[in-house]
VMD Tcl script that draws the C-alpha trace (Angstrom):
set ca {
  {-5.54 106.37 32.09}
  {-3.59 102.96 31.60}
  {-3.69 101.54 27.96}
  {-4.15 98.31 28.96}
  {-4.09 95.15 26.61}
  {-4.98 91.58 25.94}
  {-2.59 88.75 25.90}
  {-3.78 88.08 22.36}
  {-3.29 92.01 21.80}
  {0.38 92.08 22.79}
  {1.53 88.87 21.57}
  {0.16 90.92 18.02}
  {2.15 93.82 18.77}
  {5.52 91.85 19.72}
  {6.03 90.72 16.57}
  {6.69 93.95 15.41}
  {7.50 96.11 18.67}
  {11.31 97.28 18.36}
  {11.55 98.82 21.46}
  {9.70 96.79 24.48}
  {9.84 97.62 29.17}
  {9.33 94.78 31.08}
  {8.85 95.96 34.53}
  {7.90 94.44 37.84}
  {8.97 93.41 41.26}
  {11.78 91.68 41.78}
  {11.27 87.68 41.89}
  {8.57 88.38 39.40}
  {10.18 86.84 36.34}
  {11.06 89.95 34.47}
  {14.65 88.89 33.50}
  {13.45 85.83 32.33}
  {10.75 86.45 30.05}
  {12.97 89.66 29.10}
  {15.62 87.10 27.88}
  {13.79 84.94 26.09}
  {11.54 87.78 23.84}
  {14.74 89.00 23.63}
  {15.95 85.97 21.41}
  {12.38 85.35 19.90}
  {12.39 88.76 18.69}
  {15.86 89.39 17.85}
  {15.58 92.25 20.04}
  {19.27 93.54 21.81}
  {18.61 92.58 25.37}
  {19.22 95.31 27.96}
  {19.62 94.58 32.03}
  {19.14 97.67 34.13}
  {20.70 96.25 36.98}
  {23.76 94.80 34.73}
  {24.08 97.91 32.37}
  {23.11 100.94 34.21}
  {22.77 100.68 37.88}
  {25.21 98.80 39.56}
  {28.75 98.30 39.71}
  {30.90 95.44 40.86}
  {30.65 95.07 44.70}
  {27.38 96.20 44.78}
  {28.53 99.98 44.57}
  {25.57 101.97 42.91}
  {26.75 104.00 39.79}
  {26.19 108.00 40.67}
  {22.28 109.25 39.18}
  {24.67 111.40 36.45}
  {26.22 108.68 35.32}
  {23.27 105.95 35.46}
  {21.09 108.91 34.04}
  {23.42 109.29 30.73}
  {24.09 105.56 30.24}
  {20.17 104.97 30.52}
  {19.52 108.56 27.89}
  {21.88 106.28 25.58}
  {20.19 102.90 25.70}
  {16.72 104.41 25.35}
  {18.11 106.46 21.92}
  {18.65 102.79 20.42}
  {16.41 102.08 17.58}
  {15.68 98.38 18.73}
  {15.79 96.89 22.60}
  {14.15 95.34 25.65}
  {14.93 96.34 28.83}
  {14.09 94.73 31.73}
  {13.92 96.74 35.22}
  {11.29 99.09 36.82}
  {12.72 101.94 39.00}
  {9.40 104.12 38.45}
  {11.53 107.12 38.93}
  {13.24 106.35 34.88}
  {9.99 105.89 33.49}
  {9.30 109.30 32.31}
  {12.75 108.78 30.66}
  {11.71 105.07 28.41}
  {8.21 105.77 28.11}
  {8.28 107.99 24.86}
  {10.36 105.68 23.23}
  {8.41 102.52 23.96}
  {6.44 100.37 21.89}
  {4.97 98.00 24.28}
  {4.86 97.75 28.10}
  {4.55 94.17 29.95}
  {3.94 94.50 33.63}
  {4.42 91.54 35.70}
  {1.89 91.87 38.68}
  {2.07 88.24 39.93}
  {1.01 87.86 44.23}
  {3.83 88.95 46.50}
  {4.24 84.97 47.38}
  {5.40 84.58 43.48}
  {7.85 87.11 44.08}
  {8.77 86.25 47.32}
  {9.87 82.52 45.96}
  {11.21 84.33 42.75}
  {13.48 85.75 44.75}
  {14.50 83.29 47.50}
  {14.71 80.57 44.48}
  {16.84 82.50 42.52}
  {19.03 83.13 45.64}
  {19.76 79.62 45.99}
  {20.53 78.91 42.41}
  {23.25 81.67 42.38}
  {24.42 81.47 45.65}
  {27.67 82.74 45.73}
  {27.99 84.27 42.62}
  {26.23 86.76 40.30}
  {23.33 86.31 38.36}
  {23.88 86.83 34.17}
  {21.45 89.58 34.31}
  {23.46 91.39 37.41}
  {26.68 93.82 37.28}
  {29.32 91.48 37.53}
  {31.21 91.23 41.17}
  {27.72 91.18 42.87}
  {27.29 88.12 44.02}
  {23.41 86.82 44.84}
  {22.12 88.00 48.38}
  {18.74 88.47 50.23}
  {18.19 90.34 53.48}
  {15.05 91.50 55.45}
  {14.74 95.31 53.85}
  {14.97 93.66 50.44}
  {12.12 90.88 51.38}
  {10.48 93.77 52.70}
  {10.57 95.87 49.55}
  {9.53 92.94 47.76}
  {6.15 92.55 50.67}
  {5.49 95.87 50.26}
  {5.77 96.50 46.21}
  {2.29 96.62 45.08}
  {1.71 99.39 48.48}
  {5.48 101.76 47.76}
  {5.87 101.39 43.93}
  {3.03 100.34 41.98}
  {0.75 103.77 42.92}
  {4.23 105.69 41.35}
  {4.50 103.22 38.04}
  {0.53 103.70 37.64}
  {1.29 107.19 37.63}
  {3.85 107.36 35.33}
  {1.83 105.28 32.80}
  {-1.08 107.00 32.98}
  {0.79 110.13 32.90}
  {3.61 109.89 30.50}
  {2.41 106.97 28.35}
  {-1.03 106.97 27.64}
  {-0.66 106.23 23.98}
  {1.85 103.28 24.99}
  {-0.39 99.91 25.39}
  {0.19 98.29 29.02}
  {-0.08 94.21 29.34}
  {-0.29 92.87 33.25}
  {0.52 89.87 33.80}
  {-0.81 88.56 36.89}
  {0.75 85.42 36.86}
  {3.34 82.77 35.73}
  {0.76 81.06 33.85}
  {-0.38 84.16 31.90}
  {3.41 84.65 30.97}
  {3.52 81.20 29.56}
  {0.19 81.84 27.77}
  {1.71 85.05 25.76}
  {4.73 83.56 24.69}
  {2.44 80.58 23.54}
  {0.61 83.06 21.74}
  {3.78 84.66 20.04}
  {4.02 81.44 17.74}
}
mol new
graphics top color blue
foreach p $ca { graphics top sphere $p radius 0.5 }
foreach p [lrange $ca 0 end-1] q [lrange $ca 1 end] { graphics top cylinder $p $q radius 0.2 }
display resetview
């Protein structure tokens, strides 16, 4: 079972969480309310994508080496990392204070991503592996289409399973993220 939360609950527990996941699909706003708890609560912001998945060109770093540099960020005494990949959870989950899961419609996603696309056109995003520049293609709008169906069932799991004792906000929308960082004052 899923420890889930109020927004009143969590904006409580952020005040003194030391290590907080932000997970989610992509487009869903994960980097961006990861950022900005991160300077709110002084917390050492921590990218998946940037720091332990991908390299420059948009080479994936091998599971060893992802696996290790992951072990080492999850040892920290203080972060907040931002990034889902279900399969890592079992990894974070013992360590982690506080989970916020951004569960907005696919359509929030879906302009997430495409918006974010044309702002970095060209180039890479801050909270991306340098050298990989901004792209969209059909199997990546179609991961994010099919999200809630491939990778939610797996992250419910995972919660349920390996975090039970680890309280679970979702945020269903942009308006609910505004409304707990309103709440964090």
């Amino acid at each position: 079972m899923i420890a889930s939360i109020t927004i009143d609950d969590a904006a409580g527990r952020l005040k003194t969480a030391e290590r907080v996941l932000v997970i989610g699909c992509s487009g869903s706003g994960k980097s961006t309310l990861s950022q900005k708890l991160s300077s709110r609560l002084d917390l050492p912001y921590v990218s998946m994508d940037r720091e332990i998945f991908w390299l420059p060109g948009w080479q994936m770093r091998s599971r060893p080496e992802a696996r290790a540099r992951l072990e080492a960020v999850v040892a920290r005494q203080r972060w907040i990392i931002d990034g889902t990949s279900p399969g890592t959870l079992a990894l974070r989950l013992p360590r982690t204070d506080l989970v916020l899961w951004l569960r907005p419609p696919r359509r929030v996603s879906l302009y997430g991503v495409i918006s974010r696309w044309l702002r970095f056109y060209g180039r890479s995003r801050p909270d991306m592996a340098d050298g990989c520049p901004e792209k969209i293609d059909l199997e990546f709008l179609r991961y994010i289409w099919n999200f809630e169906k491939t990778e939610s069932p797996e992250i419910e799991e995972n919660l349920a399973s390996h975090g039970p004792d680890v309280p679970v906000l979702v945020l269903k929308s942009r308006a609910a993220t505004t409304w707990l960082l309103a709440r964090m004052v």
